[in-house]
RODO-2510 file (C-alpha; in nm, 4 decimals, decimal comma):
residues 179
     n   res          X          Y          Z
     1     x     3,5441    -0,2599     7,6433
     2     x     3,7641    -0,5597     7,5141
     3     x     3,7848    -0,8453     7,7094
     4     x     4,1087    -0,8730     7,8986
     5     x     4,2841    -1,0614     8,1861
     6     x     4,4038    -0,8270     8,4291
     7     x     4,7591    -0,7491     8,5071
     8     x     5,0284    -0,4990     8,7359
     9     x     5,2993    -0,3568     8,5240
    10     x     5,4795    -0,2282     8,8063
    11     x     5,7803     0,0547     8,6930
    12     x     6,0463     0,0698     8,9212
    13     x     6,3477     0,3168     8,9251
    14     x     6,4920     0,6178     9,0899
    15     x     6,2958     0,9049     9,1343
    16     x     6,3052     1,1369     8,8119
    17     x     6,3721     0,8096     8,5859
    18     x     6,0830     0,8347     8,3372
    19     x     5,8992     0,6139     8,5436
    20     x     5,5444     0,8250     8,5281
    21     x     5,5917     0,9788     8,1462
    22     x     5,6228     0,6214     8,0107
    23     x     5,3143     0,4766     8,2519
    24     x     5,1130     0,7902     8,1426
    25     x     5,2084     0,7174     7,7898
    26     x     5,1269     0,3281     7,8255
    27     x     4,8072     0,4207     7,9605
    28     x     4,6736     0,6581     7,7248
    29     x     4,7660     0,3966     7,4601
    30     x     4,6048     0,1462     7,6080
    31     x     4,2514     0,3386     7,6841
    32     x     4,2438     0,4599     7,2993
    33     x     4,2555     0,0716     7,2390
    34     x     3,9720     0,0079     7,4547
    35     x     4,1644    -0,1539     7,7630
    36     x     4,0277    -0,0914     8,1144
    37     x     4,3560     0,1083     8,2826
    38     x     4,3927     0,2444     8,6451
    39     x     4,7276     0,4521     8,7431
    40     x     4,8971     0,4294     9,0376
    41     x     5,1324     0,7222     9,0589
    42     x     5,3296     0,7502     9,4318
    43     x     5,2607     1,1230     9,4423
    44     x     4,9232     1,0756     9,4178
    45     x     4,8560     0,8024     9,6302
    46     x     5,0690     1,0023     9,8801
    47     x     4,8104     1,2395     9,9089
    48     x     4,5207     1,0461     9,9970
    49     x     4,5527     0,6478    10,0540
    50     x     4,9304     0,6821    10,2505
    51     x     4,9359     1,0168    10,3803
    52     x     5,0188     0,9616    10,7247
    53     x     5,3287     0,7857    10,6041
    54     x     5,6719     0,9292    10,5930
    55     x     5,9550     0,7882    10,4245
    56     x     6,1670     0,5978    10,6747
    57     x     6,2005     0,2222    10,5130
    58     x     5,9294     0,1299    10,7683
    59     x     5,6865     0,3462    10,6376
    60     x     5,8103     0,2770    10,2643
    61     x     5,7900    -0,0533    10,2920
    62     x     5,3824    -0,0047    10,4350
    63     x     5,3502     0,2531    10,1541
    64     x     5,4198    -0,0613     9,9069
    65     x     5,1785    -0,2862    10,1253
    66     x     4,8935    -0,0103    10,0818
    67     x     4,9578     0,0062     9,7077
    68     x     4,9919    -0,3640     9,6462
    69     x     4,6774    -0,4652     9,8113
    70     x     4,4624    -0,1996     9,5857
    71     x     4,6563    -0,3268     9,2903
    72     x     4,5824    -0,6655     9,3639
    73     x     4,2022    -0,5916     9,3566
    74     x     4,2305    -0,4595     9,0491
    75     x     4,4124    -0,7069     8,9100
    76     x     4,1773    -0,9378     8,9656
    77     x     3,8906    -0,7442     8,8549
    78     x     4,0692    -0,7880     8,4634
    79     x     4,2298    -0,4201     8,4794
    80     x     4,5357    -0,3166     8,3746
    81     x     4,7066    -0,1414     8,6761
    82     x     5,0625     0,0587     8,5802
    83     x     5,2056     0,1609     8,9048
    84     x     5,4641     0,3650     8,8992
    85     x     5,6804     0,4031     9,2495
    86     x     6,0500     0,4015     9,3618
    87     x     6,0176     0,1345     9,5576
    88     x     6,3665     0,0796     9,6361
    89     x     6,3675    -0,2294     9,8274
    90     x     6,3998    -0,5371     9,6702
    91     x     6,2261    -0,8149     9,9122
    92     x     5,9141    -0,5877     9,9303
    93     x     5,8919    -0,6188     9,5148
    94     x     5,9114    -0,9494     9,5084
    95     x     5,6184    -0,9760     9,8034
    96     x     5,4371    -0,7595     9,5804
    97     x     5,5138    -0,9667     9,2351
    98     x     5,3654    -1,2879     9,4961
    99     x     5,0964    -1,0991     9,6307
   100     x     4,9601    -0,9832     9,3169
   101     x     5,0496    -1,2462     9,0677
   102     x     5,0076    -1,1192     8,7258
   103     x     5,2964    -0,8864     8,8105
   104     x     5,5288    -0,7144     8,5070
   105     x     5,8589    -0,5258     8,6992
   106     x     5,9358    -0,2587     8,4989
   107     x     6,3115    -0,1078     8,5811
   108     x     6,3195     0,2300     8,4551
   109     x     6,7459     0,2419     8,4726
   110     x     6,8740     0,5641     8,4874
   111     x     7,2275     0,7292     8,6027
   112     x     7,1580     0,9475     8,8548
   113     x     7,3159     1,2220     8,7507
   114     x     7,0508     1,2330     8,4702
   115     x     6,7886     1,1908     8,6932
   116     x     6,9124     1,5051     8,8701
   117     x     6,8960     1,7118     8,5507
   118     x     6,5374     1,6001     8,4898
   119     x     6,4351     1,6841     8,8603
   120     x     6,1304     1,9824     8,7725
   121     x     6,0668     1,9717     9,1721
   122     x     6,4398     2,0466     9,2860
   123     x     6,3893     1,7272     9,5109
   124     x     6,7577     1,5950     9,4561
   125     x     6,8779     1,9573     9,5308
   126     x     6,7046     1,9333     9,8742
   127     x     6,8583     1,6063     9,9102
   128     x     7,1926     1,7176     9,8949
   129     x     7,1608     2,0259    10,1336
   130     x     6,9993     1,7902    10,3666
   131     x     6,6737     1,9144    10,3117
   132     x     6,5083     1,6431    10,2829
   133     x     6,6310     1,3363    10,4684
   134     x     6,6192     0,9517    10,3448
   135     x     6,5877     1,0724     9,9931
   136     x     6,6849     0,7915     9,7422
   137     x     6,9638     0,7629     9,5147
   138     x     7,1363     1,0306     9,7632
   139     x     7,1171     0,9096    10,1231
   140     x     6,9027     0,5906    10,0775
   141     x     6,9964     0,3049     9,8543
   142     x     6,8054     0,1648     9,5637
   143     x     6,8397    -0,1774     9,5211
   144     x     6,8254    -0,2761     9,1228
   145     x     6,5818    -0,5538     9,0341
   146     x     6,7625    -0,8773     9,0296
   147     x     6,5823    -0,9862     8,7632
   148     x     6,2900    -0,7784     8,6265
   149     x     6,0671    -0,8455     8,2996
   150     x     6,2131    -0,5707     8,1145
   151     x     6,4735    -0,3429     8,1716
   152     x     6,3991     0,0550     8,0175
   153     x     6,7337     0,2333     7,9553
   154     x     6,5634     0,5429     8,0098
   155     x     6,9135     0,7956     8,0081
   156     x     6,9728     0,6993     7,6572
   157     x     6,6427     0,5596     7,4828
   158     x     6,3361     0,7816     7,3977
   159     x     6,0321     0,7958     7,5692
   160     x     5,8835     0,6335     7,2259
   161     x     6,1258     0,4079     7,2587
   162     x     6,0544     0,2806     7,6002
   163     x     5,7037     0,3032     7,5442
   164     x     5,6889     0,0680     7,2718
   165     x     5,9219    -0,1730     7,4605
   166     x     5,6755    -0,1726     7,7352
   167     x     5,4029    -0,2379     7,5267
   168     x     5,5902    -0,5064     7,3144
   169     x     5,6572    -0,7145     7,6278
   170     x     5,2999    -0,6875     7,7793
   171     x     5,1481    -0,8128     7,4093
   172     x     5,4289    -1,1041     7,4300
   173     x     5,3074    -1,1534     7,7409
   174     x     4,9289    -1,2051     7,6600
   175     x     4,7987    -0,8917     7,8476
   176     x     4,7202    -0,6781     7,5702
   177     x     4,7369    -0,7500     7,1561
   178     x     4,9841    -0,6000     7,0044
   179     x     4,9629    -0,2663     6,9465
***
């Protein structure tokens, strides 16, 4: 294992915005190159650490709390934690980026009719026949990073592309050597 400072890279965007293929992609990278890595995916963590959470903004917003307090132990246990969440609210990323420290906001922009095109689970479809309630990008606002570390355009570049941006800017950084 190399030695290495630990660090949240923390990809934020609407849901179907590349946000998990580029983390997964990061993160295999970074394990071939010896780096400790845990993932924090919000489907997954729905189904065990915040699964008695819906998705009013109250229970968003605790969803984020949850998640920022386990990747704030791993951050300071020198892993590299890529979380990968809407989380659409702007004031409870930048509690995170304070709680946790060695924070990296990762905006994965993407138009959302794009997003809808990519959407596998037919969650924006739901959305709009009022299916599913509170759903963001349809009924719930995202609020855009004021002013994140680097900015993905994720409708127009490839998933290469991205990927090696993300890595780029964690190796300028000093989280990882460049790779």
């Amino acid at each position: 294992m190399k030695n290495q400072k630990g660090f949240t890279a923390w990809f934020t965007g609407l849901p179907c915005s590349g946000k998990t293929t580029i983390a997964d992609r990061v993160a295999e990278i970074l394990k071939e190159k010896g780096y400790k890595v845990e993932r924090l995916d919000g489907d997954i963590v729905r189904k065990g650490l915040t699964s008695d959470l819906g998705f009013s903004k109250g229970d968003r917003d605790d969803n984020i709390l949850r998640v920022t307090y386990v990747a704030k132990l791993l951050t300071r246990n020198d892993v590299a934690v890529l979380a990968t969440f809407v989380s659409p609210y702007q004031a409870r990323r930048a509690k995170t980026r304070e709680e946790i420290g060695e924070f990296v906001e990762i905006y994965t922009r993407c138009p959302v009719n794009i997003c809808m095109e990519r959407d596998v689970k037919g969650m924006y479809k739901r959305a709009l026949a009022g299916e599913i309630k509170d759903f963001t990008g349809v009924d719930d606002p995202y609020e855009e990073p004021e002013n994140p570390d680097l900015v993905l355009e994720t409708g127009r570049e490839s998933i290469e592309e991205s990927v090696q941006k993300v890595l780029d800017k964690l190796s300028e950084l000093g989280y990882i050597s460049h790779v």
